[in-house]
VEXLUMGU-407139 format. One record per residue: residue number from 1; y, x, z of N, C-alpha, C in turn. Coordinates in nm, 4 decimals. Layout:
BEGIN
  resi       npy       npx       npz      capy      capx      capz       cpy       cpx       cpz
   NUM         Y         X         Z         Y         X         Z         Y         X         Z
...
//
This chain:
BEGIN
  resi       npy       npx       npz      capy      capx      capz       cpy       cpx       cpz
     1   12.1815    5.8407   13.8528   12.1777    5.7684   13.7266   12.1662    5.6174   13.7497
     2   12.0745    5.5778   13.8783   12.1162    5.4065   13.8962   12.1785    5.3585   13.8834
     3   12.3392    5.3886   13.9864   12.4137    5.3506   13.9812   12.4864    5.3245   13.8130
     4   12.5080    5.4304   13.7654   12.5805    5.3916   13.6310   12.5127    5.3116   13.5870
     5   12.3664    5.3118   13.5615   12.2817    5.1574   13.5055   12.3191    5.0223   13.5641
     6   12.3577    5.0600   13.6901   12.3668    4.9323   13.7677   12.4906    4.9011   13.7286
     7   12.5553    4.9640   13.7144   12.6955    4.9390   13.6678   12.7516    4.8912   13.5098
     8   12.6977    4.9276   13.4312   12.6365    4.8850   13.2970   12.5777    4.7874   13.2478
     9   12.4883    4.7515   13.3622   12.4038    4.5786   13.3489   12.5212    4.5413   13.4225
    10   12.5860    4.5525   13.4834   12.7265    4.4455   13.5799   12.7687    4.4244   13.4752
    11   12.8704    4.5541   13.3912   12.9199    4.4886   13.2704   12.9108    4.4319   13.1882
    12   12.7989    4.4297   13.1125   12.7257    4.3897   13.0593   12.7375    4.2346   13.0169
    13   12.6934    4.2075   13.1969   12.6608    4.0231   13.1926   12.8084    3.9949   13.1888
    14   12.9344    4.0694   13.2621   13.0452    4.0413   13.2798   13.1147    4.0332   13.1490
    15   13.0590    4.0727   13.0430   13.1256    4.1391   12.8866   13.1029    4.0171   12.8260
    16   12.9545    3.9973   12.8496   12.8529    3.8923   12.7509   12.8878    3.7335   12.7898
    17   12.9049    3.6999   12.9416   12.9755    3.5880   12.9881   13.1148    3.5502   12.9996
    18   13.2027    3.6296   12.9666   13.3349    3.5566   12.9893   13.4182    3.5740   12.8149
    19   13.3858    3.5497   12.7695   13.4547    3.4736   12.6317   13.6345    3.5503   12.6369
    20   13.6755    3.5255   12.7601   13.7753    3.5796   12.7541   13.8385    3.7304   12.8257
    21   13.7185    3.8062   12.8346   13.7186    3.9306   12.8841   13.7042    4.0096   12.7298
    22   13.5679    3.9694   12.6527   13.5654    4.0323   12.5476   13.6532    3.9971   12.4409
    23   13.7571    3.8891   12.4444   13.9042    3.8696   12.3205   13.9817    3.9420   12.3672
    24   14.0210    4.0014   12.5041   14.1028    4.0564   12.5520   14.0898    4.2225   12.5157
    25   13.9587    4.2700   12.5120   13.9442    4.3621   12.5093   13.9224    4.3966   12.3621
    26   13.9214    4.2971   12.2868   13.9054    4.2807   12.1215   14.0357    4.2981   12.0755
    27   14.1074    4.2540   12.1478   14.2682    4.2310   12.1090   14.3272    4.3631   12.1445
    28   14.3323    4.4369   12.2526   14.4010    4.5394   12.3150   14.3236    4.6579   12.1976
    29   14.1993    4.6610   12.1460   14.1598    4.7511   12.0443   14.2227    4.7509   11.9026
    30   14.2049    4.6035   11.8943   14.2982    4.5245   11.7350   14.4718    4.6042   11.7653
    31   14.5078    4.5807   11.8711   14.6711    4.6383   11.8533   14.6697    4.7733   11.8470
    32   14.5592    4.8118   11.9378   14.5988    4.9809   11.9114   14.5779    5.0456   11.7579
    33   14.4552    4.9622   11.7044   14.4186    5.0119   11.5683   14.5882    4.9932   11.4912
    34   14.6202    4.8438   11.4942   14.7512    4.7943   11.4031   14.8869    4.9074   11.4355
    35   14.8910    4.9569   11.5516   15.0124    5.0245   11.5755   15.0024    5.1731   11.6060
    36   14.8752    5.2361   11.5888   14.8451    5.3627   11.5659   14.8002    5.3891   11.4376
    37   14.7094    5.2993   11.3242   14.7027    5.3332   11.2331   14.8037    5.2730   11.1262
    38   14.8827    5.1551   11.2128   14.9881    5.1635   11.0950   15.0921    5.2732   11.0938
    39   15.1429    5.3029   11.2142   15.2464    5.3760   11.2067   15.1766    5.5187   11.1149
    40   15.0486    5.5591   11.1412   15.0180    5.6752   11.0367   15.0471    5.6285   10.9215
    41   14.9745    5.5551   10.8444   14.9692    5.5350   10.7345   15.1068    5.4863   10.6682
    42   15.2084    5.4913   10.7495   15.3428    5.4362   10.6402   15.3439    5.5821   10.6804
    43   15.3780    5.6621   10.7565   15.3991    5.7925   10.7553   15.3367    5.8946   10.6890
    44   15.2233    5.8716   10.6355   15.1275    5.9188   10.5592   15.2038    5.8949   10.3535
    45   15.2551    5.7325   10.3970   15.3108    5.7166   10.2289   15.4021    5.8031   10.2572
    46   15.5031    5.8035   10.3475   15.6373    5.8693   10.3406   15.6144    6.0107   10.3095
    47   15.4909    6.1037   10.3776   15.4836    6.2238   10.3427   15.4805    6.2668   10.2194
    48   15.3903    6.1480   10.1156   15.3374    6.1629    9.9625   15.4570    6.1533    9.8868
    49   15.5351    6.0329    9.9549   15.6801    6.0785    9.8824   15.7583    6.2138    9.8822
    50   15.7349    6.2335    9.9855   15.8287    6.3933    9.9987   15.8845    6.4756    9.9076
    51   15.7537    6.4952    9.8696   15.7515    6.6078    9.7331   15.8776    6.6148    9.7133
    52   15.9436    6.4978    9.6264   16.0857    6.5211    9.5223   16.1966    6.5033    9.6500
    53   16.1920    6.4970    9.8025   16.2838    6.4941    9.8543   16.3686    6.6161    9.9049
    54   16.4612    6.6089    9.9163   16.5482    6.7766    9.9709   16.5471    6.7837   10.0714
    55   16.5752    6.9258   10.0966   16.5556    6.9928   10.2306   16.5851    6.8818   10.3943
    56   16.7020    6.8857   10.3510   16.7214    6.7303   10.4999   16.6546    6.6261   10.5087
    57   16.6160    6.5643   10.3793   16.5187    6.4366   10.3730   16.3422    6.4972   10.4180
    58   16.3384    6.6503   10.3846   16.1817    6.6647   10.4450   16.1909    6.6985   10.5901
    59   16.3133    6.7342   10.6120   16.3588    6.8022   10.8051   16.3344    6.6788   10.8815
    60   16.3948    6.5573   10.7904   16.4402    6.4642   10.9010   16.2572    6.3757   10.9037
    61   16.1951    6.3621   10.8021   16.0096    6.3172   10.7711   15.9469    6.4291   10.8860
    62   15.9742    6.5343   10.8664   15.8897    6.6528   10.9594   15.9778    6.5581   11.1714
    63   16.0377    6.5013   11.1959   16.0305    6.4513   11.2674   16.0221    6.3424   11.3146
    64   15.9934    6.2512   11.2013   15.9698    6.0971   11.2150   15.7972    6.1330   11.2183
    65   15.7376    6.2262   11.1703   15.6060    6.2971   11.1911   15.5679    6.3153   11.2958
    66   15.6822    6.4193   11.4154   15.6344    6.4310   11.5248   15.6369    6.3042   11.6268
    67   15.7091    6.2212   11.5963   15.7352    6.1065   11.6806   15.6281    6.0418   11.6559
    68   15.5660    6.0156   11.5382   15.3935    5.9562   11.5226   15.2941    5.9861   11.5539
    69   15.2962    6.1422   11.5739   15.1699    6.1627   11.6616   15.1782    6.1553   11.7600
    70   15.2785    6.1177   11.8295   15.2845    6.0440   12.0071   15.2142    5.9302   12.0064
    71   15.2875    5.8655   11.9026   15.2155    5.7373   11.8768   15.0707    5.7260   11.8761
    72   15.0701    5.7334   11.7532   14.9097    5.7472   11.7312   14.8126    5.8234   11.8023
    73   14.8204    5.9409   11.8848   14.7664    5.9811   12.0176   14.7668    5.8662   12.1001
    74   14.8297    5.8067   12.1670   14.8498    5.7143   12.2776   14.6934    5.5445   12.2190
    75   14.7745    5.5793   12.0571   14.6677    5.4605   11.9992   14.5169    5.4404   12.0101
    76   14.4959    5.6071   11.9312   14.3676    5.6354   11.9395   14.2621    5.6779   12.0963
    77   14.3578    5.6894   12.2050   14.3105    5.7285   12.3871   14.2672    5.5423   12.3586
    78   14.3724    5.4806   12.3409   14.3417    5.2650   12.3922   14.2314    5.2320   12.2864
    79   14.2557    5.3149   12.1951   14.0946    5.2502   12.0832   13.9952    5.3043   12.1245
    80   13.9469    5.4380   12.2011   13.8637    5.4868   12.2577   13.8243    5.4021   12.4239
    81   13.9213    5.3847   12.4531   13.8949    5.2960   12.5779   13.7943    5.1561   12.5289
    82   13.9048    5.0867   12.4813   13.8865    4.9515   12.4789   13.7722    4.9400   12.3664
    83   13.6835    5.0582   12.2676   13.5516    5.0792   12.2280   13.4833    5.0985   12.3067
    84   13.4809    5.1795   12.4018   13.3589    5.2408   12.4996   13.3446    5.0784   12.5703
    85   13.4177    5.0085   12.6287   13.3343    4.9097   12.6650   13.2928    4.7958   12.5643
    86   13.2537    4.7684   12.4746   13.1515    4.6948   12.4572   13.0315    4.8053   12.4073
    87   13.0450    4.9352   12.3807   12.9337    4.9862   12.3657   12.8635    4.9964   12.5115
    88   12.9356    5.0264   12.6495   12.8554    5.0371   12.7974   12.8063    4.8820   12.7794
    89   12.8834    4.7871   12.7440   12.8058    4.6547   12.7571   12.6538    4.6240   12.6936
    90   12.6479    4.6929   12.6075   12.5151    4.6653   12.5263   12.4792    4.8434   12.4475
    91   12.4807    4.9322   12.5540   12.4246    5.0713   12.4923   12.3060    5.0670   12.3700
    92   12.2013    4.9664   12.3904   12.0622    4.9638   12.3209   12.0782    4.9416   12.2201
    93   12.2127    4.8338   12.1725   12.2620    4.8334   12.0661   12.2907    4.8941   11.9900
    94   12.4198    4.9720   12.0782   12.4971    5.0512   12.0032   12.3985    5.1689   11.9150
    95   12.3280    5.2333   12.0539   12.2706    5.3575   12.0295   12.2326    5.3964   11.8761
    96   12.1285    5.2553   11.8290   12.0373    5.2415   11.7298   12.1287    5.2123   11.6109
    97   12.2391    5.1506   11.6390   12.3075    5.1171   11.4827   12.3688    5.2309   11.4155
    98   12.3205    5.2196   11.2716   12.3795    5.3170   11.2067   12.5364    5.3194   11.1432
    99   12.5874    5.2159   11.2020   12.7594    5.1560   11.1534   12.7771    5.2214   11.2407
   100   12.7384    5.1675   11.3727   12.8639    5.2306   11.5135   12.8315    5.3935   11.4800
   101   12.7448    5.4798   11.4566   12.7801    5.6491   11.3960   12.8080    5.6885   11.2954
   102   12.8579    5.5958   11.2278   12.9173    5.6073   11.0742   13.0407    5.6128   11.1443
   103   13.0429    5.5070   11.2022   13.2225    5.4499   11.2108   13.2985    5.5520   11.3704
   104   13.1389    5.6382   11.4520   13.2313    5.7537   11.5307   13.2353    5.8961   11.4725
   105   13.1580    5.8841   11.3485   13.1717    6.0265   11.1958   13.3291    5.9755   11.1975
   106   13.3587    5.8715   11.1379   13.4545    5.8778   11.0909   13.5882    5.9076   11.1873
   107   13.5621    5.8560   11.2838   13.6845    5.8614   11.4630   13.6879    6.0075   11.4319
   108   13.5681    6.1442   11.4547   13.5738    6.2476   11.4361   13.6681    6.3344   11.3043
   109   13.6320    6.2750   11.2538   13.7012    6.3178   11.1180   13.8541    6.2865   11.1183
   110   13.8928    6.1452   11.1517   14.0497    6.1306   11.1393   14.0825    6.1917   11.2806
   111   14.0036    6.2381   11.3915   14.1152    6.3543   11.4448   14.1467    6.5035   11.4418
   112   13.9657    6.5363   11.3409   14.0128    6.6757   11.2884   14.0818    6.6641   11.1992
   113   14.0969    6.5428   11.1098   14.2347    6.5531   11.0367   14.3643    6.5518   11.0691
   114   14.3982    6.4651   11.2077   14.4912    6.4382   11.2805   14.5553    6.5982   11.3167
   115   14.4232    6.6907   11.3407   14.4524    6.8211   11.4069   14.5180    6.9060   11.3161
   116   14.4790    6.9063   11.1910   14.4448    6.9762   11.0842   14.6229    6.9152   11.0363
   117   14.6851    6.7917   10.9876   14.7906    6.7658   10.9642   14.8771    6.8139   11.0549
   118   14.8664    6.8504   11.1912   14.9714    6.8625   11.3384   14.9853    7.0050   11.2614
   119   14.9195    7.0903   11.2612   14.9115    7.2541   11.2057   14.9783    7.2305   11.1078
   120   15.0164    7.1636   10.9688   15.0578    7.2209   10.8388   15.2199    7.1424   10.9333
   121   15.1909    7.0486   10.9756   15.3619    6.9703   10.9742   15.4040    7.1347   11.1054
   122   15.3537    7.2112   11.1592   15.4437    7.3020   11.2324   15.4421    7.4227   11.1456
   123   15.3750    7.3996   11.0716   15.3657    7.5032   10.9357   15.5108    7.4723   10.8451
   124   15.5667    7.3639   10.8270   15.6395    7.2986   10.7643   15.7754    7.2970   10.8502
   125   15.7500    7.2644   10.9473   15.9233    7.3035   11.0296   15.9420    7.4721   11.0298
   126   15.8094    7.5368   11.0330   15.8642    7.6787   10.9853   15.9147    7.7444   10.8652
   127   15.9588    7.6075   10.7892   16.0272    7.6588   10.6726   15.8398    7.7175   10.5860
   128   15.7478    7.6908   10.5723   15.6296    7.7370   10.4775   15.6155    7.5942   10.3615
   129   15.7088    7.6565   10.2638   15.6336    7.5306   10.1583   15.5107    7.5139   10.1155
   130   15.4252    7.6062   10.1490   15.2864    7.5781   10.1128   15.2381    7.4447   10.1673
   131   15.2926    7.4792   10.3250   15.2179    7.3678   10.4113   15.2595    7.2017   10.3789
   132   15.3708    7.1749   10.2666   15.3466    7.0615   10.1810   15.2336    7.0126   10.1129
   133   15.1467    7.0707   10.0602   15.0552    7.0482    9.9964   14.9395    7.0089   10.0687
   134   14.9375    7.0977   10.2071   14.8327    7.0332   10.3111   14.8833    6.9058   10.3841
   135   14.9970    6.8943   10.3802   15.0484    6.7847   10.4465   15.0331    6.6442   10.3449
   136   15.0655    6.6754   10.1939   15.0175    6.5738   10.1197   14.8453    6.5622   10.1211
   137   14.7902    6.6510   10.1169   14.6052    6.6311   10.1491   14.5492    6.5326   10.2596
   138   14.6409    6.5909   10.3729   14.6041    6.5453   10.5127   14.6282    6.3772   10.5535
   139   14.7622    6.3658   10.4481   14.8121    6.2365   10.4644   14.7023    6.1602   10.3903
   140   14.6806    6.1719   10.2475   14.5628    6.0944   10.1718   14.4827    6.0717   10.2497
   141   14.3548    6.1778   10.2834   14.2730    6.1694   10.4074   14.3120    6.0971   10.5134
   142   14.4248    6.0724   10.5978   14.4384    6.0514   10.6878   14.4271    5.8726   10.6591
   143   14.5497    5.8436   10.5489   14.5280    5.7007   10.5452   14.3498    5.6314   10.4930
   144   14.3065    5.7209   10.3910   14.1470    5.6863   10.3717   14.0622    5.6521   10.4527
   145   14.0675    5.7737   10.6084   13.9862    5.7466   10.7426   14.0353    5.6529   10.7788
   146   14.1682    5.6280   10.8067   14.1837    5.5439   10.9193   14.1641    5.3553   10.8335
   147   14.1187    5.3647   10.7154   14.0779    5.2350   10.6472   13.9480    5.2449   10.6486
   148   13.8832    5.3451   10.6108   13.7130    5.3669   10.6728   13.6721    5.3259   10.7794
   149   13.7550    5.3549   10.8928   13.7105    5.3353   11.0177   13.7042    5.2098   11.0356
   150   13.8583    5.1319   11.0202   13.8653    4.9546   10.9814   13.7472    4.9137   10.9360
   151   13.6996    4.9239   10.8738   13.6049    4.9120   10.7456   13.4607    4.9474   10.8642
   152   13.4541    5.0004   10.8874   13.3324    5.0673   10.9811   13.3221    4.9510   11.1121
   153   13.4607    4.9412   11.2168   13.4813    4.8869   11.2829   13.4387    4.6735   11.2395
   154   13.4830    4.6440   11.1169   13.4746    4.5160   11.1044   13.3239    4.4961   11.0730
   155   13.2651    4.6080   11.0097   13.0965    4.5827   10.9866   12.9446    4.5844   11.0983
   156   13.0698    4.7124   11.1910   12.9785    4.7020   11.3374   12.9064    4.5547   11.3765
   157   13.0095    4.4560   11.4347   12.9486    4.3623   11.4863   12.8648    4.2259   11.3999
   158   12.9266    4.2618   11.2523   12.8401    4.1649   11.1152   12.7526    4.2088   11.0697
   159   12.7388    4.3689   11.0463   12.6105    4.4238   10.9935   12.5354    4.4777   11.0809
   160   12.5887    4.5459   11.1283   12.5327    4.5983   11.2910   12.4845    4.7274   11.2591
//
């Protein structure tokens, strides 16, 4: 267990002293949020549109779908990265604030939703119109969390 402490106070001072370690690592989180939760959330409107669209216009959404959760997988691994270090930088912090477990309730939630939408959209290439209706649910939810989390994320370091 030293070692990781020891390694933790390294980061730490290394996080807390270089001005341009922690923009870098502010920035690489900021893009993943902008290009994993944007690409959901226009994909999320596009699903709500669906409804009145025909069969080819929901075939061809059911794979501009699967191409987003590549995306947004890849987003949410670099937002998990580039979070975990400033929480190893200052654990004592983190631990105690009630934003930073609001705002990893919410990380939890938009990927059992994430999980929960992957199921109805293969529900949905199987030809099941039901699984429209979960796919319009999942999308609401999905864009709500991933503005919660924003929302969670910008209050962490102001409210704490």
């Amino acid at each position: 267990m030293a070692p990781l402490t020891d390694l933790m106070t390294s980061w730490g001072s290394i996080y807390a002293n270089h001005a341009v370690v922690r923009t870098l690592v502010a920035f690489i989180h900021v893009c993943a949020l902008i290009a994993g939760g944007g690409a959901a959330v226009a994909t999320d409107r596009s699903v709500l549109g669906a409804a009145a669209a025909d069969e080819p216009a929901r075939r061809a959404l059911l794979r501009t779908l699967e191409g987003t959760h590549r995306l947004v997988i890849a987003s949410l691994a670099l937002i998990a990265a580039s979070g975990l270090l400033p929480f190893a930088s200052d654990v004592e912090t983190f631990l105690y604030s009630r934003f930073f477990w609001i705002k990893m309730a919410l990380v939890v939630l938009l990927m059992v939703n994430g999980a929960w939408l992957w199921h109805a959209e293969r529900r949905a290439s199987a030809g099941e119109l039901a699984a429209w209706r979960t796919l319009r649910i999942t999308s609401v939810a999905s864009m709500t969390l991933w503005f919660l989390t924003t929302l969670g994320g910008v209050a962490l370091p102001n409210i704490g």
